[in-house]
C-alpha positions as CSV (number, residue, x, y, z in Angstrom):
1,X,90.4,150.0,117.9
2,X,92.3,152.2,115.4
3,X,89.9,155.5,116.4
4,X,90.2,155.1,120.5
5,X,93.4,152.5,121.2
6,X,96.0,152.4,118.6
7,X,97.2,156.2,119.5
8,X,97.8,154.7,123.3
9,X,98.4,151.1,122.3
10,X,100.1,150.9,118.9
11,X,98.6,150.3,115.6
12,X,99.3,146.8,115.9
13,X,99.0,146.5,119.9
14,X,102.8,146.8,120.5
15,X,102.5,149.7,122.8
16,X,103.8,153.0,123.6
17,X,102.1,155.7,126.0
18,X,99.6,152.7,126.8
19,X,101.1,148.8,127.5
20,X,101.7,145.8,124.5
21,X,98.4,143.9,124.1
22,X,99.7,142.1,121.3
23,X,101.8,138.7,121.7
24,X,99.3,137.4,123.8
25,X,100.0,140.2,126.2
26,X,97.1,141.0,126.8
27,X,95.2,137.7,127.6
28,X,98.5,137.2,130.2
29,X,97.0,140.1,131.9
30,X,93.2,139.0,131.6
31,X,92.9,135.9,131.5
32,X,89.2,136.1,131.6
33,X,88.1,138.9,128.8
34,X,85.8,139.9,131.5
35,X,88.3,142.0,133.3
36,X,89.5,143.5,130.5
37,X,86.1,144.9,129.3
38,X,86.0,146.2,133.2
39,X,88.8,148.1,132.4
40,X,87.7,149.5,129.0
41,X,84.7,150.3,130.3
42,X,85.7,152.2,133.6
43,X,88.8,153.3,133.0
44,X,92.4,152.2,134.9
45,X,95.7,154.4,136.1
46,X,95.9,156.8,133.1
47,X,93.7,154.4,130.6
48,X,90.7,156.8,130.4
49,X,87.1,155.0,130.9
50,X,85.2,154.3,127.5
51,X,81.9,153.5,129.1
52,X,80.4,156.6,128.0
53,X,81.8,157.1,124.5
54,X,81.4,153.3,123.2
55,X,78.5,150.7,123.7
56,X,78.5,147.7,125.4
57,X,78.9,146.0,121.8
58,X,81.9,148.1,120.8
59,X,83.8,147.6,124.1
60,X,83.4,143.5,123.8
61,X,84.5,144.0,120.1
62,X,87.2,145.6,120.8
63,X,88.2,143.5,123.9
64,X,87.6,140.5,121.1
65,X,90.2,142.2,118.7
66,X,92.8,142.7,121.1
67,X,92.8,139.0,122.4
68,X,93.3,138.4,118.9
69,X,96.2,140.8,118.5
């Protein structure tokens, strides 16, 4: 999280060039984790993809950590 989110998402998930995922914020807009790793994978709106840079494992850890934010 800290070396590919937190300059987009916060340090702690509370946002600025990228949305809030803390608070629950971002389980309100996922309800099922599996969209969210969609979106870390492929990319959404100005969210760059991180399909090619990070393995499967690394993209569901991080979607784990940010559901946790």
């Amino acid at each position: 999280y800290s070396t590919n989110c937190a300059r987009c998402h916060g340090s702690e998930g509370g946002g600025g060039i990228g949305p809030q995922l803390s608070d629950g914020q971002v389980v309100e807009e996922f309800p099922d984790a599996a969209g969210e790793v969609e979106v870390v994978t492929d990319g959404r709106g100005s969210m760059p993809a991180f399909g090619d840079r990070l393995s499967p494992a690394e993209i569901d850890d991080v979607v784990e950590y940010t559901r946790t934010l």
